[in-house]
C-alpha positions as CSV (number, residue, x, y, z in Angstrom):
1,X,81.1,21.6,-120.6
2,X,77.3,20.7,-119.7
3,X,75.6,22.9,-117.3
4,X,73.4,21.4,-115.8
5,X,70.4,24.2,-114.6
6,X,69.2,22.7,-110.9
7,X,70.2,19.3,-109.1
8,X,68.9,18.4,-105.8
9,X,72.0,17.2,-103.8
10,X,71.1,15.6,-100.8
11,X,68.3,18.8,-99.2
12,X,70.5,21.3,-100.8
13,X,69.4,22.6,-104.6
14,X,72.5,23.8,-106.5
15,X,72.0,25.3,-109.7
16,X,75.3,25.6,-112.8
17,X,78.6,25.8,-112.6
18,X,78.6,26.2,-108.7
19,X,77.6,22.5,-108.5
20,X,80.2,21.0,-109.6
21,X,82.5,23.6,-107.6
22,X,80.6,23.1,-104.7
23,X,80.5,19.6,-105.1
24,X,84.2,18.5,-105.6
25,X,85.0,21.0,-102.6
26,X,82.4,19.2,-100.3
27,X,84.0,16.2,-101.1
28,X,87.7,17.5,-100.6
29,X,86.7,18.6,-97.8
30,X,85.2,15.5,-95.9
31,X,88.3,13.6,-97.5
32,X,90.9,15.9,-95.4
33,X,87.9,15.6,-92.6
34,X,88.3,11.9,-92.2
35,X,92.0,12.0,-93.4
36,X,92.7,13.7,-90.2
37,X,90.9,11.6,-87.6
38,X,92.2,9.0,-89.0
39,X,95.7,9.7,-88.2
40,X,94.8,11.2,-84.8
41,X,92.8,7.9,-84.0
42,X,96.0,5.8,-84.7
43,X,98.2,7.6,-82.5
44,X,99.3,6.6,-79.2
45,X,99.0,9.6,-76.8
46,X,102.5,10.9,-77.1
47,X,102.2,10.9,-80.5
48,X,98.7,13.0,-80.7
49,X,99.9,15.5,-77.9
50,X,103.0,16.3,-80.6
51,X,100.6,16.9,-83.4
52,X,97.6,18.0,-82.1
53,X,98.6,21.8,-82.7
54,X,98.9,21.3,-86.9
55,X,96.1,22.9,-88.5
56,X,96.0,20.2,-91.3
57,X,96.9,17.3,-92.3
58,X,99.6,17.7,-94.6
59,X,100.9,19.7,-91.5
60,X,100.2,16.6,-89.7
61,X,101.6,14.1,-91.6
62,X,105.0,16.2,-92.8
63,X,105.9,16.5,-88.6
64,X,105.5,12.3,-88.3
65,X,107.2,12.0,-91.3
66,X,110.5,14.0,-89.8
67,X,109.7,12.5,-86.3
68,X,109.8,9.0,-87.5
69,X,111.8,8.9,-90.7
70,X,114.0,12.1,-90.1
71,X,115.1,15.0,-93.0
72,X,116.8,14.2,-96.1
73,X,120.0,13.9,-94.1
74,X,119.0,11.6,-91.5
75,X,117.5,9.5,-94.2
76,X,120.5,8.9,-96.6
77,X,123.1,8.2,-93.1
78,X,120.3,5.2,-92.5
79,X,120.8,3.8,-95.6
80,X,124.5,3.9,-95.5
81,X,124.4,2.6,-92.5
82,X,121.7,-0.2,-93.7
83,X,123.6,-0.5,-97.2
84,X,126.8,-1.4,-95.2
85,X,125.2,-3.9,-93.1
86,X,123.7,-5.6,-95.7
87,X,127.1,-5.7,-97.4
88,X,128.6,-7.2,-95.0
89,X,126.3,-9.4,-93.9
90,X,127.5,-13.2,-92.3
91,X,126.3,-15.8,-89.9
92,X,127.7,-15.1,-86.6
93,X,128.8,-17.3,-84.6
94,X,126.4,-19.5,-82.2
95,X,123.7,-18.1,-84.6
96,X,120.9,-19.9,-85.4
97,X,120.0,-20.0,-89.4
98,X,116.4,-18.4,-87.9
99,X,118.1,-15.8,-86.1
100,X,120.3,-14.8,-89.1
101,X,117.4,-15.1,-91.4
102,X,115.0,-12.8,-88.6
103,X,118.6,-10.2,-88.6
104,X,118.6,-10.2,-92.7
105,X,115.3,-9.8,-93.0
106,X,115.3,-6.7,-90.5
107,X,118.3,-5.0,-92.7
108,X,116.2,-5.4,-96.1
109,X,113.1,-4.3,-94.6
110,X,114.6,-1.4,-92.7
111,X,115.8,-0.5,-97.0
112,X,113.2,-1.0,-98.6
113,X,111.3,1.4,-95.8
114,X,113.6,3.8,-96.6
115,X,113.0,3.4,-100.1
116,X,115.9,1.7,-101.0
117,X,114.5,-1.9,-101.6
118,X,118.2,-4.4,-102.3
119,X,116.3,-7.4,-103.6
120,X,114.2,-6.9,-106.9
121,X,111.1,-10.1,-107.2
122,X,112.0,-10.7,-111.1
123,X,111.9,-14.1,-111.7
């Protein structure tokens, strides 16, 4: 490892080891900084009210997560439910071949979403 003795770092002198601690902190921390105002700056109000109390982002992003996509359990019975759709999947009658297409693609997107993608691109 190179120590380096001083560096000027912006109006800040930083001398060693410490610099490079210093350094990747600062940076981790302006990361997590903009990392949360971005998600707070996307939300619609309800959604900022319900995760304005988390102290960081993780915290942040874990309650959307459950809001939105729902625990392990509520995950899997989607993509049963999904899976089976997709399974049985057929043109209804008086549909249009849009209006299937528009219902097919909502069932494959709604899988791969949940990380479950049922058509692989390997041509």
């Amino acid at each position: 490892m190179v120590v380096i003795p001083f560096i000027e770092e912006g109006r800040r002198v930083v001398s060693g080891v410490g610099l490079y601690l210093f350094g990747v902190a600062e940076k981790a921390s302006c990361f997590w900084i903009k990392a949360k105002s971005i998600l707070c700056c996307a939300l619609s109000k309800k959604e900022f009210n319900r995760i304005s109390a988390c102290k960081s982002t993780m915290e942040m992003w874990e309650k959307l997560r459950i809001t939105y996509e729902g625990s392990d359990k509520v995950r899997e019975t989607r993509i049963d439910i999904l899976v089976a759709q997709y399974e049985r999947f057929q043109m209804q009658s008086g549909e249009s071949i849009t209006q299937m297409y528009s219902r097919f693609t909502d069932i494959t997107n709604g899988l791969a979403g949940l990380g479950k993608p049922m058509i692989s691109k390997t041509w």
